[in-house]
NUZAGU-815767 format. One line per field, with one value per residue (C-alpha): residue in three letters; residue number from 0; x, y, z. Coordinates in steps of 0.02 Angstrom, whole numbers, always signed. Example, Ala and Ser with C-alpha at 12.3 -4.5 7.8 and 13.67 -1.06 7.14 Angstrom:
<sites>
bafi (ALA	SER) .
vexba (0	1) .
xx (+615	+684) .
yy (-225	-53) .
zz (+390	+357) .
</sites>
This chain:
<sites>
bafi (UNK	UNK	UNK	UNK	UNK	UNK	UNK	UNK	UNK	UNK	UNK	UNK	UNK	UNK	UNK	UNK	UNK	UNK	UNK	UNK	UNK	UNK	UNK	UNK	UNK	UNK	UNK	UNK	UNK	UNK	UNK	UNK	UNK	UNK	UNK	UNK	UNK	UNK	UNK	UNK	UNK	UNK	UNK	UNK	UNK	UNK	UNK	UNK	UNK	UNK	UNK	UNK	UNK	UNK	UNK	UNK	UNK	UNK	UNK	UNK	UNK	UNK	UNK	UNK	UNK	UNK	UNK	UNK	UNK	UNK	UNK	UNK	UNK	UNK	UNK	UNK	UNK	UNK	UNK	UNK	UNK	UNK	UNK	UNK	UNK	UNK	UNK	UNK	UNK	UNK	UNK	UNK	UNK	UNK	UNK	UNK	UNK	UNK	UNK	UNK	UNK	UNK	UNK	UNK	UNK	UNK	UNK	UNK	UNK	UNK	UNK	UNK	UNK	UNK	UNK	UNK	UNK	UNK	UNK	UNK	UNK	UNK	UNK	UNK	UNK	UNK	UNK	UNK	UNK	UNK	UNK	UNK	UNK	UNK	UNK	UNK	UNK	UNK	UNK	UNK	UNK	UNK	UNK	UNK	UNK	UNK	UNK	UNK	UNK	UNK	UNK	UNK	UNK	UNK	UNK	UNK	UNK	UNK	UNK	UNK	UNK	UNK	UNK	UNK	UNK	UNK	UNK	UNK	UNK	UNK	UNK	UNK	UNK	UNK	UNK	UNK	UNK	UNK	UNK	UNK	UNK	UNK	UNK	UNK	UNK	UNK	UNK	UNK	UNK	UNK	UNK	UNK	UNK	UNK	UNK	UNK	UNK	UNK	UNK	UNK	UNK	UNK	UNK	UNK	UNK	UNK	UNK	UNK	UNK	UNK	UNK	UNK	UNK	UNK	UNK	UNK	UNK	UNK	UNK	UNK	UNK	UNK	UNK	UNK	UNK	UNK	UNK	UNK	UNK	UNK	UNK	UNK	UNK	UNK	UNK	UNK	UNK	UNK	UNK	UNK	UNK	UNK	UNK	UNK	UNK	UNK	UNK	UNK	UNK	UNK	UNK	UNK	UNK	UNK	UNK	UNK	UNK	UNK	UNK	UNK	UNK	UNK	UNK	UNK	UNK	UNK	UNK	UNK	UNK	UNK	UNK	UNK	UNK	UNK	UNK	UNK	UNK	UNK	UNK	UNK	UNK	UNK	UNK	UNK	UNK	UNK	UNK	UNK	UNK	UNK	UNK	UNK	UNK	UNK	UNK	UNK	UNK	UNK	UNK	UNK	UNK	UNK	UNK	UNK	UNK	UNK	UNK	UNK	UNK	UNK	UNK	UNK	UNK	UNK	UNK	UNK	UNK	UNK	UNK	UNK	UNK	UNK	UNK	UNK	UNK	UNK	UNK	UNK	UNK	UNK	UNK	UNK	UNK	UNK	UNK	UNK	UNK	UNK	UNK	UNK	UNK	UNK	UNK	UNK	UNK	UNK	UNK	UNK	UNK	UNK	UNK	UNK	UNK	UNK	UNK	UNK	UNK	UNK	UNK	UNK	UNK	UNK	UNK	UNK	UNK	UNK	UNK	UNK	UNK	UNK	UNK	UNK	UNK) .
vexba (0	1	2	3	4	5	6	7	8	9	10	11	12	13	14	15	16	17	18	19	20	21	22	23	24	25	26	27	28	29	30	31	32	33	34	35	36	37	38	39	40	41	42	43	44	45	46	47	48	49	50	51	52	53	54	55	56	57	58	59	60	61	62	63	64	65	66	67	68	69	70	71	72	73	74	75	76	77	78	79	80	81	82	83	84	85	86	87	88	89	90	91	92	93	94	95	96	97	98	99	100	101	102	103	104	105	106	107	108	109	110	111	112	113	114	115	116	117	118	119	120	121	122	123	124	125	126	127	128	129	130	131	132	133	134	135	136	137	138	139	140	141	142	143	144	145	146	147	148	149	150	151	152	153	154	155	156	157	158	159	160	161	162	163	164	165	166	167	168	169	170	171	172	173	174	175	176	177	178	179	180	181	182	183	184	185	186	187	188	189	190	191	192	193	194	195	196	197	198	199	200	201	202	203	204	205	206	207	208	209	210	211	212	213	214	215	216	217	218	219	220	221	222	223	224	225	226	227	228	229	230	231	232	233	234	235	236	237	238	239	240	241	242	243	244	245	246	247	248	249	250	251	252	253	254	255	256	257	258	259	260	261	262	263	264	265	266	267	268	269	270	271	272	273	274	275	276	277	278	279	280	281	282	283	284	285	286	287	288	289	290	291	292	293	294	295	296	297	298	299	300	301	302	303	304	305	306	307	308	309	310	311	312	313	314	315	316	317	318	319	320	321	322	323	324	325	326	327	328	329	330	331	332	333	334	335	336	337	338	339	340	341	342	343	344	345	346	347	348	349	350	351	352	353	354	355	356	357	358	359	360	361	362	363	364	365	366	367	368	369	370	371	372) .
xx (+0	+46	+20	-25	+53	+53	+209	+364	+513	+689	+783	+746	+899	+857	+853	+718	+620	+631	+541	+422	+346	+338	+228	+125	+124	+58	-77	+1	-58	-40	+133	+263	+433	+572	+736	+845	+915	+828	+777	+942	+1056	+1201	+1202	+1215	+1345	+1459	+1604	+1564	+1653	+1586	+1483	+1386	+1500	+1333	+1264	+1101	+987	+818	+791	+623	+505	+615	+589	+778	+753	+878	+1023	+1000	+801	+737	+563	+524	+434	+560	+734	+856	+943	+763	+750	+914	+980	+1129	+1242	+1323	+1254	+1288	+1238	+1116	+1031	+1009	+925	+827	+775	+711	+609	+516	+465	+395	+312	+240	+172	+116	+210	+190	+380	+442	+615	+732	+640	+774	+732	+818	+737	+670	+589	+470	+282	+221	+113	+261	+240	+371	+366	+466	+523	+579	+688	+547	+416	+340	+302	+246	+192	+185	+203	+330	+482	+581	+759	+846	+972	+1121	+1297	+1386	+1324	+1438	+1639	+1746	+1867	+1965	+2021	+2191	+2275	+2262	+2149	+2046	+2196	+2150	+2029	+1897	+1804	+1617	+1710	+1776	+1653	+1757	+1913	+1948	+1981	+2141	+2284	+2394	+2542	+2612	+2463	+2433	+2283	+2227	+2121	+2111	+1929	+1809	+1825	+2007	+2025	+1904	+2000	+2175	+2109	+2036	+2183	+2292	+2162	+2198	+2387	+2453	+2579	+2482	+2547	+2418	+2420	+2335	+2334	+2287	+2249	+2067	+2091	+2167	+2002	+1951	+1877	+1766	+1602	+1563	+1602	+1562	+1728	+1826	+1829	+1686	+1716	+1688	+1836	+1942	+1940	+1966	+2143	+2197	+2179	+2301	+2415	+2546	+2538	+2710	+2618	+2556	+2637	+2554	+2599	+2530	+2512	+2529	+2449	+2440	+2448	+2453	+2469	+2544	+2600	+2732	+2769	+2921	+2886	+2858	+2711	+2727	+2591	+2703	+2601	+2662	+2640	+2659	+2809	+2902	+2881	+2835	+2780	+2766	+2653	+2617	+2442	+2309	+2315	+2159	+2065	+1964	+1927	+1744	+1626	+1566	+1484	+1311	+1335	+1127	+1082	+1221	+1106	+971	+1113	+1009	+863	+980	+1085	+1258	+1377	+1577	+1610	+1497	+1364	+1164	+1101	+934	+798	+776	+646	+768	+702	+804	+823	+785	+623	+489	+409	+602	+666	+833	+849	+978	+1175	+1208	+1101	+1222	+1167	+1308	+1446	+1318	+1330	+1174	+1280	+1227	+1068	+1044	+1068	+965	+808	+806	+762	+598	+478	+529	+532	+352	+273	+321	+269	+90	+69	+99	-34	-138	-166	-190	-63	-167	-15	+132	+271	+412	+327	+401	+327	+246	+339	+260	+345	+255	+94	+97	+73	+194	+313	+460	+527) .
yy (+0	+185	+327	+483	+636	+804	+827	+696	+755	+643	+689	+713	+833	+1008	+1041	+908	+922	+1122	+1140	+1011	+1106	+1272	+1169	+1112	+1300	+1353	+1226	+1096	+926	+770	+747	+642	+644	+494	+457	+300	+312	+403	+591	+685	+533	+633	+729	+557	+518	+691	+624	+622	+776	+883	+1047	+1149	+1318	+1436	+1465	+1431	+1540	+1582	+1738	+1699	+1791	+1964	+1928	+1871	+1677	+1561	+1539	+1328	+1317	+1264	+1358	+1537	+1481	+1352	+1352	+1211	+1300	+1297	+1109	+1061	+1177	+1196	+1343	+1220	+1092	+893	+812	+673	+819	+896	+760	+759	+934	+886	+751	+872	+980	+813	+809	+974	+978	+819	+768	+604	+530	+361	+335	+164	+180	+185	+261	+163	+227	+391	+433	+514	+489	+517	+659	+735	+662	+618	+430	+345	+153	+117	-53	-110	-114	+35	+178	+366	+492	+662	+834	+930	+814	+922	+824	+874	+721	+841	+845	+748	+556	+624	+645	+712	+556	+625	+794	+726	+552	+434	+542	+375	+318	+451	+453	+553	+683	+605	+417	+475	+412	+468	+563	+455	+313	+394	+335	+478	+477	+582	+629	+740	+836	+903	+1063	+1238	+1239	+1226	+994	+1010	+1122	+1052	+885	+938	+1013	+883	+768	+867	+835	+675	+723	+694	+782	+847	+928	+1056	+1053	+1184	+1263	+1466	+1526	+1549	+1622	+1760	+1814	+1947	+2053	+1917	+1894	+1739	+1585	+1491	+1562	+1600	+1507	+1552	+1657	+1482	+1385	+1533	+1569	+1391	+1382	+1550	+1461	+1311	+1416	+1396	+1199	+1141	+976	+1088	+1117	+1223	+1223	+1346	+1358	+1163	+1111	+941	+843	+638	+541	+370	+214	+158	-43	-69	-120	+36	+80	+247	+384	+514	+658	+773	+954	+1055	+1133	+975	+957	+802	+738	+568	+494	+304	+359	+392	+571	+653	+738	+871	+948	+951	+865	+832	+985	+967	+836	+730	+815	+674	+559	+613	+709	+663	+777	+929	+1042	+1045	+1211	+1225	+1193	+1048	+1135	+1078	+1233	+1286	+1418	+1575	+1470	+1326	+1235	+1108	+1205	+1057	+971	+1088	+1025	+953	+1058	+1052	+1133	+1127	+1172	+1096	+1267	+1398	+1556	+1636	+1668	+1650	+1489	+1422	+1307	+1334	+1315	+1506	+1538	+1365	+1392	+1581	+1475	+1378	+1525	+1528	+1333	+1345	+1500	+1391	+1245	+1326	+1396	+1235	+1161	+1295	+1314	+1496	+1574	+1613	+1627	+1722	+1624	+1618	+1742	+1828	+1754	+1898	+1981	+1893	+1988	+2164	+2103	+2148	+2309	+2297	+2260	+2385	+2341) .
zz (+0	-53	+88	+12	+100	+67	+132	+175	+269	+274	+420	+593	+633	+676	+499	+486	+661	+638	+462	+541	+664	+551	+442	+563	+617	+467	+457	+354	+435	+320	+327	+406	+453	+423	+473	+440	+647	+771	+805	+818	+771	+707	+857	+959	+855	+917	+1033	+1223	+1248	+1114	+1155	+1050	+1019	+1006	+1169	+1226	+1350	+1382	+1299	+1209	+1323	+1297	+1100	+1073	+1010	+1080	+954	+957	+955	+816	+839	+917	+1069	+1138	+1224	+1219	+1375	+1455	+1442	+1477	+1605	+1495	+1397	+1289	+1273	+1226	+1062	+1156	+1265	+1108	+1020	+1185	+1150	+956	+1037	+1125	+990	+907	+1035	+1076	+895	+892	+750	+654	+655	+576	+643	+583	+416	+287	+126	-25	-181	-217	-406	-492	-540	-704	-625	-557	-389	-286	-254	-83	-50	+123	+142	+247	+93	+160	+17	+15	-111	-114	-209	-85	-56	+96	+127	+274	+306	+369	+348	+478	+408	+278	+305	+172	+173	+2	+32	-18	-48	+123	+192	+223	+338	+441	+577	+546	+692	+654	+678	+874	+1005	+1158	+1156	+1307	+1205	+1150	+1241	+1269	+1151	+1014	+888	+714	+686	+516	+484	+574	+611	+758	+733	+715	+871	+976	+916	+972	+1138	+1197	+1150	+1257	+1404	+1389	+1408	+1229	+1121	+982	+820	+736	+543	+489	+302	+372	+542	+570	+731	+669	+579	+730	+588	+514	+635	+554	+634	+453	+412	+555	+739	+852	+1002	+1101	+1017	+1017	+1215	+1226	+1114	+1212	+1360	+1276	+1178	+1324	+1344	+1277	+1208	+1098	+934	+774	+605	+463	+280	+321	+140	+159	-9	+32	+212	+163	+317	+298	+312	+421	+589	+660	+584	+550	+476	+371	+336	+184	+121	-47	+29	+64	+229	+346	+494	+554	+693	+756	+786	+645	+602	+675	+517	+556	+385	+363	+269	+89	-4	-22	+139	+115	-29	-122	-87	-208	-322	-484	-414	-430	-513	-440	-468	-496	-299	-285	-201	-249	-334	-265	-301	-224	-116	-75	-187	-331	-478	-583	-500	-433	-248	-199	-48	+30	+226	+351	+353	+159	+94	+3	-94	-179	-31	+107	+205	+329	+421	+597	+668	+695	+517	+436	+523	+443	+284	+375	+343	+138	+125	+225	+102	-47	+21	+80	-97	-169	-58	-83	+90	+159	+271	+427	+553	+529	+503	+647	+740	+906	+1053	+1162	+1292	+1443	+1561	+1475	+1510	+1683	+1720	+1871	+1774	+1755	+1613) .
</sites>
């Protein structure tokens, strides 16, 4: 059997659970939303140790939305108690909105196949048999399932950030880390917690970027406090314009990693190198690439309205979104997109906007008229 659905949403990150409850803000009610894991699997899959580097607080009822919700009227630091908070409290968090909106969520349903009708509709196969159609197709599978393993020859000999479960299962000893952004850092820091020697490899400074208030591009205010605070450890050792070009083991007995550069220089390790240097380009959207136009640096080209330039009704949200040289890779910057994915979406449906989109909540506080404020 074939369930019809207005709408069907793959991914239940905060990409995913975020556009979710906009819709069902709006009015939008036949939908449903899938994910091959669980709600907020990615972030389960963060190391122990890692912290989110925006801060949360609860600054909804003065009309300032907390920088990690995914919807106006909620607070991740309100629910957890937290500034920073862990990648399973998070996905705690998501579960929450699910269930404040009363969202209908499939979760260990793997979708396998994903093609067309002949009326233009959207058809989905799960491995389980189970199949959906529907006009809007919104795919919000993330980034993080999706580790760029070939930035360079034997990058796949490296360890990858997204493959760490606990940086305590590093036994300290002498270690290479690759990259110069908020994984690599966060990577070498917590390395030298553990008490290891760690070499940074980085190919520019990011931290340097004081006059760039964009932590897409340059290290968040979070990260940077917290390599200040290491800059004096001796087991620390950094190394710029460190382009590196190939990371080959060698096969006498001792095992060794030798990391290489464009320059000719090289560094050698019995540990895996630590690679911290992102993820694929377009990170979920590679799963359906057919369904979209791709530009010169890989990235899915989309609409004005997020939407794939090549099949009208296919929507992409969360941190994989680019428009020209602005990037939507944090949380506070995706869910600016939910209101423009939700208008196009309620015009396909023809379904009348009633509610402003990602409205405000009301000062509470104001509506007292002891209140000082």
């Amino acid at each position: 059997m074939t369930e019809h659905k207005d709408v069907v949403i793959v991914g239940a990150g905060p990409a995913g659970v975020g556009i979710a409850a906009t819709l069902r803000h709006i009015g939008v009610e036949n939908f449903v939303l899938i994910d091959r894991y669980e709600v907020g699997a990615s972030l389960q899959r963060w190391p122990v140790e890692t912290r989110f580097i925006t801060p949360s607080f609860f600054s909804n009822p003065f009309g300032q939305i907390d920088l990690n919700a995914v919807t106006p009227d909620s607070s991740p630091a309100l629910s957890s108690g937290m500034e920073h908070l862990d990648g399973k409290t998070y996905a705690g968090y998501l579960r929450e909105v699910l269930d404040a909106h009363a969202i209908e969520t499939l979760t260990s349903t793997h979708i396998v196949d994903v093609s067309l009708n002949r009326q233009g509709r959207f058809r989905l196969l799960s491995a389980n048999g189970e199949r959906w159609e529907t006009p809007v197709l919104i795919w919000a599978t993330g980034e993080y399932q999706f580790p760029d393993m070939q930035a360079f020859e034997g990058a796949d000999l490296c360890c990858h950030y997204c493959q760490v479960n606990s940086w305590k299962d590093f036994k300290p000893d002498n270690y290479i880390v690759i990259g110069g952004y908020e994984s690599a850092i966060d990577a070498a820091l917590n390395l030298l917690e553990q008490g290891s020697q760690v070499r940074l490899l980085t190919r520019s400074a990011p931290w340097a970027n004081y006059h760039i208030q964009d932590p897409s591009v340059s290290l968040s205010p979070y990260t940077r406090q917290r390599l200040k605070n290491a800059m004096d450890n001796p087991n620390l050792e950094i190394y710029e314009n460190a382009d590196i070009t190939s990371v080959l083991k060698t096969s006498n007995p001792d095992s060794l990693y030798r990391v290489n550069t464009a320059d000719g220089r090289a560094w050698c390790t019995h540990q895996r190198p630590i690679l911290g240097t992102g993820f694929i380009c377009g990170g979920g959207a590679c799963q359906i690439a057919p369904f979209f136009d791709w530009g010169s640096e890989g990235q899915p080209l989309l609409t004005e309205e997020d939407c794939s330039t090549r099949f009208p009704g296919l929507y992409l949200v969360g941190p994989q979104v680019r428009h020209d040289q602005r990037i939507f890779c944090f949380i506070y910057k995706f869910r600016e997109r939910f209101s423009i994915v939700a208008q196009a979406v309620a015009r396909q449906l023809n379904i009348p906007l009633l509610k402003q989109v990602w409205q405000v909540p009301d000062d509470e506080c104001c509506k007292d008229e002891s209140c000082g404020c």
